[in-house]
N, C-alpha and C positions, 0 to 999 in steps of 0.2 A: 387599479389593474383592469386590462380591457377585458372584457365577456370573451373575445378572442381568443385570449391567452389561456384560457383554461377549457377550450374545446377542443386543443389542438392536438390531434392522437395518433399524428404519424411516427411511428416508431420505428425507429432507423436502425438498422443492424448495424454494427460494426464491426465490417469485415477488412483484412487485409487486399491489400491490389495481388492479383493471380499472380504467383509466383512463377518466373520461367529461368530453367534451373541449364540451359542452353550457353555458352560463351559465359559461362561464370568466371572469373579470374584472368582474362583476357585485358591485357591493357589499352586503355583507349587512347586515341590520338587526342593529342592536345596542340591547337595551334600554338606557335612559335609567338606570334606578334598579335597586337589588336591596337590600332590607330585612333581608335575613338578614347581620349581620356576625360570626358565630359564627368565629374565627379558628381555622387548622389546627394543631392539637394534637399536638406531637412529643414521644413517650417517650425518654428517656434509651437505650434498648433499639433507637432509629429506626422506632418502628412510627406510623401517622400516624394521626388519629382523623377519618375523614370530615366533613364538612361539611353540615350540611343543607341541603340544598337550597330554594328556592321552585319558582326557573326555572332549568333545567340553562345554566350557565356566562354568568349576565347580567350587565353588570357600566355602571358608568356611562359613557357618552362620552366622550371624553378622559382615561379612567383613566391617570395616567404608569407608564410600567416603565422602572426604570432598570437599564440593561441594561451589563453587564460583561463583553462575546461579542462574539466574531469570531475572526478565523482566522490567529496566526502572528504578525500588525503591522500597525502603524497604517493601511495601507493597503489590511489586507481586513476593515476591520471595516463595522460599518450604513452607517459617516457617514463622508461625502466626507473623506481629509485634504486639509492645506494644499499637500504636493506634490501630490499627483493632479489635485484641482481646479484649484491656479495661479489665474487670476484670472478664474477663470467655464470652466466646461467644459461643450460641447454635444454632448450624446446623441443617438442616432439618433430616441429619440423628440420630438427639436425643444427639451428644454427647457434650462434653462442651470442647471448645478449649482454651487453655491459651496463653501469649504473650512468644515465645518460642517455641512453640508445633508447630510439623509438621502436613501441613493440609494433607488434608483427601485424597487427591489422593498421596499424596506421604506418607501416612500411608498406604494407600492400595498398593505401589508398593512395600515397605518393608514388608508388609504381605507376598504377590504374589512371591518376588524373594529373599530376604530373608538378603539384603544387610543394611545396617544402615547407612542412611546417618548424617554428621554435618555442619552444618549451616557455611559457610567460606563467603556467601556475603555481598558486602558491601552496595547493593542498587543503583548502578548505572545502568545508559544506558551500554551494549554491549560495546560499544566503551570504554568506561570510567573503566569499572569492568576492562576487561583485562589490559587498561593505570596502572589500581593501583596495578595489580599482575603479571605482566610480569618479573619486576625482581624477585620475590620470589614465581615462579612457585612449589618450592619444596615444599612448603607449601600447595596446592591444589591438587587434584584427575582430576576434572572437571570445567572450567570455559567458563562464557561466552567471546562473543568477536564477530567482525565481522566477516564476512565469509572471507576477503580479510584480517584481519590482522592474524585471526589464520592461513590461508593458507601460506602468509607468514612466520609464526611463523615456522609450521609445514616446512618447508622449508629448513630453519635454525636448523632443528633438534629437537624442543625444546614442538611441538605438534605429537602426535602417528600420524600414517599413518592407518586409519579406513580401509583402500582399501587391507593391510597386512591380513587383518582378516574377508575378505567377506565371506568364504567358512565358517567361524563359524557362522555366524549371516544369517542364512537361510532367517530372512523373511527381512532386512535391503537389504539382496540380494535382494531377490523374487521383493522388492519395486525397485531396482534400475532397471532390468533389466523387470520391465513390463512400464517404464518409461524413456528408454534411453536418452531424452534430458533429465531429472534431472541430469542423471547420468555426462551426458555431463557440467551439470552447476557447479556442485562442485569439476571434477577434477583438484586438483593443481597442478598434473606433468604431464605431457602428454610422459613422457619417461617411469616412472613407475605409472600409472595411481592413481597416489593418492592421498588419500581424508582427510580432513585434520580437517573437521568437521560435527556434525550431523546437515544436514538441519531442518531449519522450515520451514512447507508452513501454512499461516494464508488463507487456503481454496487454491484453485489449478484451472489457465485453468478459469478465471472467470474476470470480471473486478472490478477494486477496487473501487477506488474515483470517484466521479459522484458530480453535481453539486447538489445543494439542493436550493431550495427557496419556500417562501410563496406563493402559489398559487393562496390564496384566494386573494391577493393584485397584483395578476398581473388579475384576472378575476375582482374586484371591477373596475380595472381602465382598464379596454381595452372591458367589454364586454356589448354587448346589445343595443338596437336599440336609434339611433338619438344621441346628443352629448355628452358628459360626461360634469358636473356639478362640481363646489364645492363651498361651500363658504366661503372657506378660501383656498391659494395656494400662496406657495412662488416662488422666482423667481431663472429662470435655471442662474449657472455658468455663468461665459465666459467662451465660449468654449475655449477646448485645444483639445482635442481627436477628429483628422482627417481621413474620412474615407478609413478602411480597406478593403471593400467590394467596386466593382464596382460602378463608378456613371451612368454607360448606359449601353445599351445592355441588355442581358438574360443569368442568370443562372438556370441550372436544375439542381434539386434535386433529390434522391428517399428517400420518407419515408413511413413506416407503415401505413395502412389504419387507420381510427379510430379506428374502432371494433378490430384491430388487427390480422387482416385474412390474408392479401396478402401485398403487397408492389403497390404503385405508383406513378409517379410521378409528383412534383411542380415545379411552374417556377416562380423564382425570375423577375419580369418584370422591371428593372431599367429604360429602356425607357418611359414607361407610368408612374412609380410614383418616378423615382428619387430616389436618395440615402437618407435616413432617417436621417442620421445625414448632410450630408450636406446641408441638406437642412434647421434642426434645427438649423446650424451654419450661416446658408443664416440669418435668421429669426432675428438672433441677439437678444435683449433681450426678452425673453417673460417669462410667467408664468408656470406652473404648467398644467393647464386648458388648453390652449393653448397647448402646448406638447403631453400631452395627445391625444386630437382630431387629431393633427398632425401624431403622430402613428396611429391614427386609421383608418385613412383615407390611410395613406401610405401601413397598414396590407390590406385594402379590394383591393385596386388598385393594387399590387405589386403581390396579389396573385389572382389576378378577382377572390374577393369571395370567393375562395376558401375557407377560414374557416366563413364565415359567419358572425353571430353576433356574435359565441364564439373565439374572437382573440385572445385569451388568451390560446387556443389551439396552435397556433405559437411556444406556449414556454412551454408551458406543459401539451398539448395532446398527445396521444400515435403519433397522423402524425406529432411531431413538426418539426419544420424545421428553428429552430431561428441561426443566427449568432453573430460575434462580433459585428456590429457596431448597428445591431436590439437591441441587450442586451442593448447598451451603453444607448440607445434611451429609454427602459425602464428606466433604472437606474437614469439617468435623471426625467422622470415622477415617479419612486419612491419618490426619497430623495426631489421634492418639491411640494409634496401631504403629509407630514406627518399628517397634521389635517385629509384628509380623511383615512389616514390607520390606524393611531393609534392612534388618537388626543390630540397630542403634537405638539413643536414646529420641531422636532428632529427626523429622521429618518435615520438610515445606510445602504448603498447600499450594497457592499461587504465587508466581514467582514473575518478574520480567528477565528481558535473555539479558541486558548490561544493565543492573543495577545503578552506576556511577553513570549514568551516560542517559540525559534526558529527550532524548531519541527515541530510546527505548523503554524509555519510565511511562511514556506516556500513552503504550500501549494499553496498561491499568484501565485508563478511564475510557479506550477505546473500547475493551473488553465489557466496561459498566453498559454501556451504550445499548449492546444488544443484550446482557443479561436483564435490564431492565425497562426496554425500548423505550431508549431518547433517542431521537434524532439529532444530525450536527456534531457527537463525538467524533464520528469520523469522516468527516467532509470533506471535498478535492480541495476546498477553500476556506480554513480559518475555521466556523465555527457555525457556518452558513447552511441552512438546507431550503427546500421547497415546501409551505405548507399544504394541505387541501385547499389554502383560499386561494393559491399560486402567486402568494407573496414569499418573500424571504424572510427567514425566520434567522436569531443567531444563539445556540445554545447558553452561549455566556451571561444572556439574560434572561433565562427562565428558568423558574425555580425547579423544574424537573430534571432539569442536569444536577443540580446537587444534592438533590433528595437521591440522585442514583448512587453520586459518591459518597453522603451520609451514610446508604448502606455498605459502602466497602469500605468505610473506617469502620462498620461496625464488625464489618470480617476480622478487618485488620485487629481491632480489641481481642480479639479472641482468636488471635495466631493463627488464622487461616491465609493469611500472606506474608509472606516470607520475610525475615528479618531484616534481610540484604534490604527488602526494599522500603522497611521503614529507615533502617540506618545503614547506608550504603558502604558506611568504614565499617562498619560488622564483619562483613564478611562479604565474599564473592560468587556469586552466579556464576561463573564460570564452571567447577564443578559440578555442578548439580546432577546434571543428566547423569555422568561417570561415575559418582559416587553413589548413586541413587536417593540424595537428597531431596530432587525438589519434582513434584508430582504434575502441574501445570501453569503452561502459560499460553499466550495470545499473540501466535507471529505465523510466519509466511512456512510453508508447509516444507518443501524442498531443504531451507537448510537447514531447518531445525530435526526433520525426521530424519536426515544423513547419521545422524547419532547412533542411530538401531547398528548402522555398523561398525561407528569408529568407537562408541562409547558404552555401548549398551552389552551384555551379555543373551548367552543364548536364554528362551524363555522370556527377557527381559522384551518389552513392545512401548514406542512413544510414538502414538498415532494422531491425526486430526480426529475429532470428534464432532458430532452435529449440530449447528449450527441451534442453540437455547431455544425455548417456545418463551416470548413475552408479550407483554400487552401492549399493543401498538397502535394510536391514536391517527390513523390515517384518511378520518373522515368520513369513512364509509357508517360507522356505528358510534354512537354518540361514548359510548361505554367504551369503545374500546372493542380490538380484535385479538384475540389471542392467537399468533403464528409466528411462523421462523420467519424472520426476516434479518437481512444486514444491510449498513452504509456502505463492507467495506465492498467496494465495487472497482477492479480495473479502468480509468481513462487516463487522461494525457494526465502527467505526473505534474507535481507542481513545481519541478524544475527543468530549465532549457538552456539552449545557448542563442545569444542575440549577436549581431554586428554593428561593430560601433564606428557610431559615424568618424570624431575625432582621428581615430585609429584608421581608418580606408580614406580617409579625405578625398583627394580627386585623383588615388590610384585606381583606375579602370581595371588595370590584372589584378587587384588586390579584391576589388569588388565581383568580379567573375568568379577567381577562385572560390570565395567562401558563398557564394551562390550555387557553385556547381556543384561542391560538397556536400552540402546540403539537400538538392536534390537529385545526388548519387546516393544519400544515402535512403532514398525512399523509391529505389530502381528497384526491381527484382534480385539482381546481384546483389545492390547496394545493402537490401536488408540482410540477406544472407551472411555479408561481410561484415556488419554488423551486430550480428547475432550467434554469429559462430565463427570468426576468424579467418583466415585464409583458408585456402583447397589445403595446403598442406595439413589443416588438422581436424579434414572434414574425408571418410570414406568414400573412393570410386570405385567406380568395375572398370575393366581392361580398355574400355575404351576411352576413358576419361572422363566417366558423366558419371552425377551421382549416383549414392548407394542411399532410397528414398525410402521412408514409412511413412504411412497415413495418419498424421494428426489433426483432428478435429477438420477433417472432411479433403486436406490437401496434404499432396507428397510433399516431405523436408526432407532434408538431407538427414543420413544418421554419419552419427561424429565416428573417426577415426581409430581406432582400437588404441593407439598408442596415446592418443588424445585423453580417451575414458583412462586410463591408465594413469596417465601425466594426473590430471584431473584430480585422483585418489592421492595420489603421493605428495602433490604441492598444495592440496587445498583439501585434503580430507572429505574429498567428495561434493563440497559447498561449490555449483555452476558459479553461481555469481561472484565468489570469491576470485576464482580461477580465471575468469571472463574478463574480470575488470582485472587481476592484479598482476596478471602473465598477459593474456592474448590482447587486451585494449578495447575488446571491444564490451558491446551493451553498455556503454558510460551515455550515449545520449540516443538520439533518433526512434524508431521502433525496431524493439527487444523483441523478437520470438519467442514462444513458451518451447517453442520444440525442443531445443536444449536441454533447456532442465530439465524436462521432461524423462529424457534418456537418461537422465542422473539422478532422477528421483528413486529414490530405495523404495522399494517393495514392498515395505510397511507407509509409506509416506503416500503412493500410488493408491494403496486401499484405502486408506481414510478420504483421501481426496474424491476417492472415485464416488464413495458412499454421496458423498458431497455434491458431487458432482450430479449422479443420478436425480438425488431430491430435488435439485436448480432444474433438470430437465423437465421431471416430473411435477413442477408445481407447488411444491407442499418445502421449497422454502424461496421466498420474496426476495426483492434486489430494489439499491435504484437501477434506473434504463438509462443508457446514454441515448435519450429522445427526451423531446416535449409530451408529457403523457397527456391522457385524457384526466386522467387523474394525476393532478400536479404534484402531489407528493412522493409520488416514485419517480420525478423527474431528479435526476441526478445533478448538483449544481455543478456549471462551468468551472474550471482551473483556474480561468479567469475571468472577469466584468469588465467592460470599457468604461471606466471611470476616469472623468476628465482631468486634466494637470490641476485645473483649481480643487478638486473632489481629491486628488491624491494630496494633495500639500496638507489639507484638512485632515484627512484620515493618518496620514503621519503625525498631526500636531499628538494624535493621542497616543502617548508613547506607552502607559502605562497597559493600554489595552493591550500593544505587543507584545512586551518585554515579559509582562506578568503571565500569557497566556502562548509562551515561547514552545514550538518544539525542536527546537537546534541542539544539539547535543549537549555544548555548556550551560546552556541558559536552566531556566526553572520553570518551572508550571504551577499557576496556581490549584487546579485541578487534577494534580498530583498531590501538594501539600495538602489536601483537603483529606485524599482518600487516606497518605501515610501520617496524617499529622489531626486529624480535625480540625475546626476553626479556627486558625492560629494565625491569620493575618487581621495588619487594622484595616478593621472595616470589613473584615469579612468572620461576622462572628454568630451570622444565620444563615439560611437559606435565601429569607426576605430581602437580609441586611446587605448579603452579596451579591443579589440583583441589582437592589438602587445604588451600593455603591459602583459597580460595572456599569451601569446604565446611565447613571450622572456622574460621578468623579471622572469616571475613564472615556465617557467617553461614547458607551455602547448604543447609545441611543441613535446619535448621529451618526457613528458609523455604518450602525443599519438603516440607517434612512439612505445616507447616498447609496449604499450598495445596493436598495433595493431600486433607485431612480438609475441605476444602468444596468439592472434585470429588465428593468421594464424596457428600456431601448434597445436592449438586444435580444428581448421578446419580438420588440416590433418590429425588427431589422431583421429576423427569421421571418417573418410572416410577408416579411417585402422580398425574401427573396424567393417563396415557394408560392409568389401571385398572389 
């Protein structure tokens, strides 16, 4: 790796192109004819042979694109389905949809641009859409797909080169080049720099997943003067979960003040009160009650006072400062307090939001990641991160990813994760919130806090919490640094839509259209229309201009009263439910936060905010979408330009996919670990299931090519800022 690559410390904001909120919804002229049918030209090599122009991106009126895109299932694709519609559905903008009919923001962009599209999806996840039309690309205009297999695809010749055609898509430019690490995340060649599909970003430069938990049930049992009470309390496990955190000495923290003003900092005192779980495990059997007081005394001593009688601020005040093995300690006095939380027999510590659905399974080891700082659980690619040496590192073969999930099977022994999620026929997550079963999990803030008002009772609170203190190996100290830090970090998602060559052959209107779509959708307008719908489901004042508020630094539009309305009634409050499964939009391009934002619940807003503050203030860490100075906070690309011979390779090893899948049907082996322990062959250590991922599957090689097109698209950054 060159000396270069790890000096390089321009840190690139990423900001959106200025929005102007002027002639929003105004349809544009679309020429009638375009005489040039010169068709785009793909090398074997993926390199694409521009087009000549007459008139930049004209194409005929009702040109079809038949469109193979949308988001997951049949339900968040352009066009109404038969469940959603039923037998005629009425939008807040008055009109009546049927199962068939395209919704309203992709009626609005056939207004606007003048192209028609046909319904060609099949309802899949990205990954799965493309799996089912890769051999009969002739058949499509536009599909989805991953960002790494249509870059590949595009490779092989068989997706356009979007980067052929920058100089026609003025504002698809104007977004790349006010954004240059984007630009830097979706090149697939670094010889001809190009691009192989249109990014999504689901908001930008932000963090994603955060933990979430009841609040009220960690302030019932930690807060308030003299000792906690019940009269009724089951008894803890045996222990199995050994502590992660120091058993002597002193750790310092910094966290947010309460009020949220400045930053200061706590000291972990392990000399005066000892390790919380060790000393739970000293204790041998006890109850509930017991446990409890044991925290509580450990919370006053450990922090002299520091938080008072509200110890429950540890873990979800804005100065939290809670860890892994603090959490376990909870978890513990959760699951055998159920009579006091929720008065039943039964109560779930950690939980994932869909049990049955390994999408969501795999958020588990997302959450191990930052409870015990590995890097690479939650990577924009596979398994991939940055080290301090500014090579690429891949979790799958270092033993500290399993030692992390070693410890949440050892939660899991001792029913601190939820049953659903060892046996997913058990029972269902779906309840949990509603019934007051299940205490926490590790997902996106917005639709999971909606709850406080469809499912929660008054009193009742399910909020983000602060982001864990772990030991984080980031170079700077040989030992290790103890801070808040996350992977999960907003950039381009690792799903897009690409153009296939097969499918545009040497139709000119066909290749304008889904060029000009593309960058209409990264116009001013265009985002808007993508992110919130047509004007009809967006607030004006009397003269027809929006009705704006100031989020994070720029006016948006605020949504429609009968919108927020609709909103609550069809989708229980979930934006992105209501986004994709009514209005159409937010399925690709760039998502605005502003949206959710206005449907964020009021308990979902304070956790975030707490959140949010710390990120301002410092005292808690990210990756940067930039080349750092320190290459470990560099966030990895969506994608590598990896060559067609480097993809054939990397495909030969299937088992590294299949077994390390996170598609909804598929399985993980790093799920099985945390719900199962060592129960695959060949994976019956920590040691054992390094070298067998590293030699059977695969791992080795594959991080070797991917790290031989980090380095080229290191150098192809550096060749293009001189």
């Amino acid at each position: 790796m060159k000396n270069t690559k790890r000096i390089i410390s321009a840190v690139l904001a990423i900001c959106l192109v200025a929005l102007c909120f002027a002639g929003c919804g105004k349809k544009l002229d679309v020429a009638q004819t375009n005489t040039n049918t010169n068709p785009p030209a793909a090398t074997s090599g993926g390199e694409t042979t521009p087009v000549e122009q007459t008139d930049a991106l004209t194409f005929a009126q009702g040109t079809v694109l038949r469109m193979a895109t949308g988001y997951n299932s049949e339900k968040t694709g352009l066009f109404f389905d038969a469940e959603t519609a039923g037998d005629g559905i009425v939008l807040a903008d008055g009109v009546t949809y049927q199962a068939g009919d395209l919704k309203p923001t992709w009626v609005e962009v056939q207004n606007r641009l003048g192209m028609v599209f046909e319904n060609k999806y099949q309802g899949n996840s990205a990954a799965k859409e493309f799996e089912y039309w890769k051999d009969r690309l002739s058949e499509v205009d536009m599909v989805s797909g991953t960002a790494s297999t249509l870059t590949e695809y595009g490779e092989a010749g068989s997706i356009i080169d979007l980067a052929a055609y920058l100089d026609l898509m003025p504002n698809f430019k104007a977004y790349l080049e006010a954004n240059p690490i984007v630009r830097l995340s979706i090149t697939g060649n670094t010889t001809t720099g190009a691009i192989y599909f249109s990014p999504y970003f689901d908001g930008v430069n932000d963090i994603e997943r955060m933990p979430l938990m009841r609040t009220d049930w960690v302030q019932k049992l930690l807060d308030g003067e003299g000792e906690f009470t019940a009269e009724k309390s089951g008894n803890l496990a045996a222990a199995v979960y050994e502590p992660y955190m120091p058993t002597s000495g002193k750790v310092t923290v910094d966290v947010v003040t309460l009020d949220g003003t400045g930053t200061e900092t706590v000291t972990k005192d392990y000399d005066t009160a000892g390790n919380i779980v060790a000393k739970m495990n000293e204790a041998g059997k006890i109850d509930g009650v017991t446990a409890v007081n044991m925290l509580r005394t450990y919370i006053d001593e450990a922090y002299n006072g520091y938080y008072g009688t509200e110890r429950s601020n540890l873990f979800v005040g804005q100065n939290a400062a809670w860890d892994a093995d603090e959490l376990v300690a909870l978890l513990r006095c959760v699951v055998s307090n159920a009579q006091t939380l929720n008065g039943t027999d039964s109560v779930q510590g950690l939980f994932s939001r869909e049990d049955d659905n390994n999408q969501r399974r795999v958020d588990m080891f997302r959450f191990a990641g930052i409870l015990f700082g590995v890097r690479g659980l939650e990577s924009r690619q596979d398994y991939l991160y940055v080290g301090s040496d500014g090579s690429l590192h891949d979790a799958r073969i270092e033993e500290d990813a399993y030692l992390a999930l070693e410890r949440m099977n050892a939660m899991a022994q001792e029913g601190l994760i939820s049953k659903a999620f060892l046996d997913s026929s058990s029972e269902s997550t779906a309840t949990y919130l509603e019934n007051d079963l299940g205490f926490m999990h590790y997902d996106y803030n917005q639709t999971q806090t909606v709850y406080n008002a469809t499912k929660l009772q008054e009193g009742e609170k399910y909020m983000a919490a602060m982001v864990p203190v772990a030991r984080w190996y980031d170079g700077t100290n040989a030992d290790g640094v103890y801070m808040r830090f996350t992977e999960s970090w907003r950039s381009v998602k690792t799903d897009g839509w690409g153009l296939s060559v097969a499918g545009i052959g040497n139709d000119q209107d066909k290749l304008n259209a889904c060029l000009k779509l593309i960058d209409y959708a990264y116009s001013p307008e265009g985002q808007i229309l993508m992110s919130y719908g047509p004007d009809a489901f967006i607030k004006t004042n009397a003269d027809g201009s929006y009705v704006t508020f100031n989020f994070n630094g720029t006016e948006m539009p605020v949504i429609a009263d009968e919108t927020y309305d609709e909103l609550w009634e069809k989708a229980s409050g979930n934006y992105t439910n209501y986004a994709r499964m009514y209005l159409g939009s937010t399925l690709s391009f760039a998502k605005s936060q502003a949206f959710e934002y206005q449907c964020t619940h009021e308990v979902g807003r304070e956790g975030a905010g707490y959140i949010s503050t710390a990120i301002g203030l410092g005292t808690i860490k990210h990756v940067e979408l930039a080349l750092t100075e320190n290459p470990w906070y560099t966030s990895v690309p969506t994608v590598l330009p990896t060559t067609t011979v480097e993809n054939d390779m990397i495909n030969s090893f299937t088992d590294l996919k299949t077994k390390f899948s996170s598609s909804k049907g598929d399985a993980n082996s790093f799920v099985s670990i945390i719900a199962s322990g060592y129960s695959e062959e060949g994976m019956g250590s920590a040691a054992e299931a390094v070298k067998t991922v590293s030699e059977s599957m695969g791992g080795t090689q594959y991080l070797q090519l991917k790290e031989m097109a980090w380095e080229r698209l290191t150098a192809y950054y550096e060749s293009l800022n001189g």
